[in-house]
C-alpha positions as CSV (number, residue, x, y, z in Angstrom):
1,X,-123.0,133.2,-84.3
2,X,-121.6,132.0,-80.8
3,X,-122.6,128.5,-79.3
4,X,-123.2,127.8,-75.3
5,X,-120.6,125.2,-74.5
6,X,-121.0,122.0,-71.9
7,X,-119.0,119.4,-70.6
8,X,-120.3,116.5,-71.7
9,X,-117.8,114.1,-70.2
10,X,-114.3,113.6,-68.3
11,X,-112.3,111.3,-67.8
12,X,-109.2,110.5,-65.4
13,X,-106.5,108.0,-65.8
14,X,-103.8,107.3,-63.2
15,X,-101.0,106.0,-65.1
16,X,-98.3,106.0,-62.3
17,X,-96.8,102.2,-61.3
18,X,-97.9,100.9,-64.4
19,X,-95.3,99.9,-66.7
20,X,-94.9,100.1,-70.6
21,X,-95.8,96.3,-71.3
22,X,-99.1,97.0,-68.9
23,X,-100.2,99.9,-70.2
24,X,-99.7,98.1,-74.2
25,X,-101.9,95.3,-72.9
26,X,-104.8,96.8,-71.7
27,X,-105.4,99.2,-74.8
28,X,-104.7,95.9,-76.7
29,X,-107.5,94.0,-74.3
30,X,-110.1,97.3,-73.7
31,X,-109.4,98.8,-77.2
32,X,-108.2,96.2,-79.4
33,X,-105.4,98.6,-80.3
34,X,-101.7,98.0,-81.2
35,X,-99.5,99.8,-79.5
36,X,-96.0,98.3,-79.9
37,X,-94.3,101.7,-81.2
38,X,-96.3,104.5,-79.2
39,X,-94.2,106.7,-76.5
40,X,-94.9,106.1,-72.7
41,X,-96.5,109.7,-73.3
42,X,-98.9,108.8,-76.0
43,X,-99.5,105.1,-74.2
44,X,-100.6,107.2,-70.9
45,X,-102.9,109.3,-72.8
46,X,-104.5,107.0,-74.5
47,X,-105.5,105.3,-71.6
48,X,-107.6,107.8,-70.7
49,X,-109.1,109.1,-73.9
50,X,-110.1,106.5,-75.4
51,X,-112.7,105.9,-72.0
52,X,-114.6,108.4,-74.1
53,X,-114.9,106.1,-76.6
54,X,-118.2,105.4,-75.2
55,X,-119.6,108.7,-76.1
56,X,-119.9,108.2,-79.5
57,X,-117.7,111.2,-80.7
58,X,-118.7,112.8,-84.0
59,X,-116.1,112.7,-86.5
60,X,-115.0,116.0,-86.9
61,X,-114.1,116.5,-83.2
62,X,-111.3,118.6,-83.0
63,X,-108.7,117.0,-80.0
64,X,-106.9,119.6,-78.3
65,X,-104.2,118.1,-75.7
66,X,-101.8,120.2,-73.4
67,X,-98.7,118.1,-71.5
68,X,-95.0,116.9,-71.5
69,X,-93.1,118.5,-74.6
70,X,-91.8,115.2,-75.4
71,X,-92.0,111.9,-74.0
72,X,-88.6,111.8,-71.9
73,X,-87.8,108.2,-71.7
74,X,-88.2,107.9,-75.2
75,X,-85.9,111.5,-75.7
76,X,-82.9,110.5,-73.6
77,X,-83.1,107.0,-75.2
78,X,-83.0,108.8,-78.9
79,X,-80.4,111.0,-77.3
80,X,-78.1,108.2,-76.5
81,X,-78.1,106.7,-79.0
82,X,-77.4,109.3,-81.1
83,X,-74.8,111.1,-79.0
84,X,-73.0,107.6,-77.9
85,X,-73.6,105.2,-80.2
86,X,-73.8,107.3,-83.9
87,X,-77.1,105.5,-84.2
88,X,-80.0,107.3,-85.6
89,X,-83.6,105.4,-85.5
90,X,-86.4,107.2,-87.1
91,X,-89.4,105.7,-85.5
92,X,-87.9,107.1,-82.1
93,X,-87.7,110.1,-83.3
94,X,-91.6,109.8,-85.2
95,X,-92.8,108.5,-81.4
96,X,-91.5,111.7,-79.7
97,X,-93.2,114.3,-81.9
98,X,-95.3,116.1,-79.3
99,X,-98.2,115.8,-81.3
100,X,-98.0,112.3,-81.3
101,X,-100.4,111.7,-78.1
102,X,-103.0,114.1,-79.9
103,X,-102.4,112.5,-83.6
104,X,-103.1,109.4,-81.9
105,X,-105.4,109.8,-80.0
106,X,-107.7,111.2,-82.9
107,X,-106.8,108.3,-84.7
108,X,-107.8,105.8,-82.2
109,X,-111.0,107.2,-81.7
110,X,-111.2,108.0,-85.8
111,X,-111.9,111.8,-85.7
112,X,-110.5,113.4,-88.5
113,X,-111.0,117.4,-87.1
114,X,-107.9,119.5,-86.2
115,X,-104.9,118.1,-83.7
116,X,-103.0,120.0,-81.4
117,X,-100.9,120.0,-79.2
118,X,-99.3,122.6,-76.5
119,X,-96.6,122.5,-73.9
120,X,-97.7,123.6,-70.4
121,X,-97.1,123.6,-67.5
122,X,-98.6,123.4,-64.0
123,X,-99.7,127.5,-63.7
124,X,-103.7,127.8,-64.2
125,X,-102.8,130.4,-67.2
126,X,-100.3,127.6,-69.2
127,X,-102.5,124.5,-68.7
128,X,-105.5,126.5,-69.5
129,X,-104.7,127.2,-72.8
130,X,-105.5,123.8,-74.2
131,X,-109.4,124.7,-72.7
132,X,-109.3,127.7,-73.8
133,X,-108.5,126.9,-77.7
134,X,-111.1,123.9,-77.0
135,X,-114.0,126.1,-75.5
136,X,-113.4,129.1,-78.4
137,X,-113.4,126.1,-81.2
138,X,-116.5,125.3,-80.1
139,X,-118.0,128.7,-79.3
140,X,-117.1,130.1,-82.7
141,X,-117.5,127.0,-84.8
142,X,-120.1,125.1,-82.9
143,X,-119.7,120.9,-83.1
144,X,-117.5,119.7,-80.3
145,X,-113.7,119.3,-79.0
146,X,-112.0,116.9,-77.3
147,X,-109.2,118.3,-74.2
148,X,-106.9,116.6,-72.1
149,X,-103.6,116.6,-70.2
150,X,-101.3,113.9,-69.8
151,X,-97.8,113.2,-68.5
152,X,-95.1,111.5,-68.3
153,X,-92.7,112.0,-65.3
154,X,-88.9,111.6,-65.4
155,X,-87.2,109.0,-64.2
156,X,-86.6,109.3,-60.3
157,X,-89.4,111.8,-60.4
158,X,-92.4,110.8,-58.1
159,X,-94.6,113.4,-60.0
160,X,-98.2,111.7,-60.7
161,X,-98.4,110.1,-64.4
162,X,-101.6,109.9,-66.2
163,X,-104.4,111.7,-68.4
164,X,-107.1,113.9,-67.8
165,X,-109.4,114.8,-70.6
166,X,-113.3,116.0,-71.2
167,X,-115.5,116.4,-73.9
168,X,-116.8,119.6,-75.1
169,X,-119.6,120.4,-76.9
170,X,-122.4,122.9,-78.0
171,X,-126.3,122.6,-77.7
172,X,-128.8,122.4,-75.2
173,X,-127.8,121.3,-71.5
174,X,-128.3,117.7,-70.6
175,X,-131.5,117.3,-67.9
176,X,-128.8,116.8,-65.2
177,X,-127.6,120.7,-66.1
178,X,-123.9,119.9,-67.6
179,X,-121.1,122.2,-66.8
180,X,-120.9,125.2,-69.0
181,X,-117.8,127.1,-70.0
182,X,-118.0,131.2,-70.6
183,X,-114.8,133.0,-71.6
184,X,-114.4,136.3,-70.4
185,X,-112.6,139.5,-70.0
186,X,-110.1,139.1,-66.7
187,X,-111.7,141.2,-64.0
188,X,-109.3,143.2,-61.7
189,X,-109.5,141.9,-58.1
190,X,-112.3,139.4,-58.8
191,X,-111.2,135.7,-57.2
192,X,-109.5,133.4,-59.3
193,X,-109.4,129.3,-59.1
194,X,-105.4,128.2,-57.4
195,X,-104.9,124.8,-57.1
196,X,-103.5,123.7,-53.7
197,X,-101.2,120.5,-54.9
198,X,-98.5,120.8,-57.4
199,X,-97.7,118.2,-60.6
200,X,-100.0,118.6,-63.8
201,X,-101.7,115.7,-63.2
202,X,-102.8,116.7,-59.5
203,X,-103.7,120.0,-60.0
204,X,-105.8,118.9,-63.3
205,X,-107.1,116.5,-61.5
206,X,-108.6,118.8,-58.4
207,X,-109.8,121.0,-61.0
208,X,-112.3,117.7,-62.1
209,X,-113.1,117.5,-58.4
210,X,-114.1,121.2,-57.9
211,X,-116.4,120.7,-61.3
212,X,-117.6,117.8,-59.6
213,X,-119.8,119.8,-56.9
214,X,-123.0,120.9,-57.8
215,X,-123.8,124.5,-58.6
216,X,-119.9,125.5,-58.1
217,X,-118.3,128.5,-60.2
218,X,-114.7,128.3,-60.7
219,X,-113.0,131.2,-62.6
220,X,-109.4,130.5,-64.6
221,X,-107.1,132.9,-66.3
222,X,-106.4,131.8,-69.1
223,X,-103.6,134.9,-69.2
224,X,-103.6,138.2,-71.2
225,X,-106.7,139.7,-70.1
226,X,-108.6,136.3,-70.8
227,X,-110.4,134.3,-68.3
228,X,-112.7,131.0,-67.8
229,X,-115.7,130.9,-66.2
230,X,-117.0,127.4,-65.7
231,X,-120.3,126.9,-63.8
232,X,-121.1,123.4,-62.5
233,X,-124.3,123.0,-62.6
234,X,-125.4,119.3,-61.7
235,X,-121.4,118.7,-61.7
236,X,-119.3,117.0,-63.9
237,X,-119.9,113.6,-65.4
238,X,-116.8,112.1,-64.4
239,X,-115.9,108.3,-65.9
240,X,-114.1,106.6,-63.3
241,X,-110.9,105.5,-64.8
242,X,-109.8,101.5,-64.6
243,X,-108.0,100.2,-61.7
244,X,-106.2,97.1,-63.4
């Protein structure tokens, strides 16, 4: 038995200009949470997922994420030390697992349902995959799944940092008409959805705008012969992230 899938929920979180200290200080303030050990990578996301804290997220959610391989401040900081110093410290090492923002993230908002997370980058048929695992969890398996994006840019890079993430699941469409997520097979020649900016976080992010408009239809290969067909309905119920 397939499910219809909606987007119940996104959220955006624009991470860049904030420091580490800031970033520990509001999830200690908003979310009560301690974050003394996390990754700039894991800190950024969960800025932004845990705004769907609100939604009251069952506990078996399954949290799909999609960004940076590896948190690079905290990478060329293990590196060093290792390289230059002969110092090992594991609990760099434990906060630059790349599933650590996903791990956490499910942990923060206490969902025990599968974690995980892929590289990708900023080409509509990498970042895509994350959705796609999302949409078919939920198609095939009914219940829900949580997706998101985040990143962390290099140092000297002025990429966009942040988080962008939504909540998926299956049922009957909310009386505003929710976004709802078909996959399909790729059609040859049919038009496909190209962002216009470049940077994960931008091109994620005009993605939520597009979803935004009412009774918009937005197609996304997913790559293979694989695509996603989202139709916005009453557009996307987007929660404002915090200026602070």
């Amino acid at each position: 038995m397939t499910h219809q899938v909606y987007i119940r929920a996104a959220a955006l979180f624009n991470g860049s200009g904030k420091d580490n200290a800031c970033l520990k200080r509001h999830l200690k303030t908003q979310y009560h949470l301690d974050a003394r050990r996390f990754s700039r990578l894991t800190l950024l996301t969960l800025a932004g997922s845990l705004q769907l804290s609100q939604q009251q997220l069952p506990k078996d959610t399954a949290v799909y994420w999609g960004g940076t391989f590896s948190s690079p401040s905290v990478f060329n900081e293990m590196m060093g030390n290792v390289f230059q110093q002969q110092i090992a410290k594991p609990f760099d090492f434990l906060a630059n697992l790349h599933n650590a923002p996903a791990f956490h993230t499910a942990a923060a908002l206490c969902l025990n349902g599968v974690t995980i997370f892929q590289p990708v980058g900023i080409e509509p048929e990498s970042w895509g995959k994350p959705l796609l695992l999302a949409a078919n969890h939920v198609l095939q398996n009914g219940g829900s799944a949580l997706v998101g994006w985040s990143h962390e840019a290099a140092e000297g890079s002025r990429e966009r940092e942040g988080c962008c993430c939504m909540y998926l699941s299956c049922g009957n469409s909310g009386a505003d008409g929710e976004p709802q997520i078909n996959i399909s097979h790729a059609e040859q020649g049919a038009a496909e959805w190209r962002p216009a900016c470049s940077g994960l976080m931008d091109v994620v992010s005009e993605w939520f705008d597009c979803l935004a408009e009412k009774k918009n239809r937005i197609r996304i290969a997913a790559g293979g012969n694989i695509a996603l067909e989202i139709q916005s309905f009453g557009g996307l119920k987007l929660l404002a992230s915090t200026e602070w």
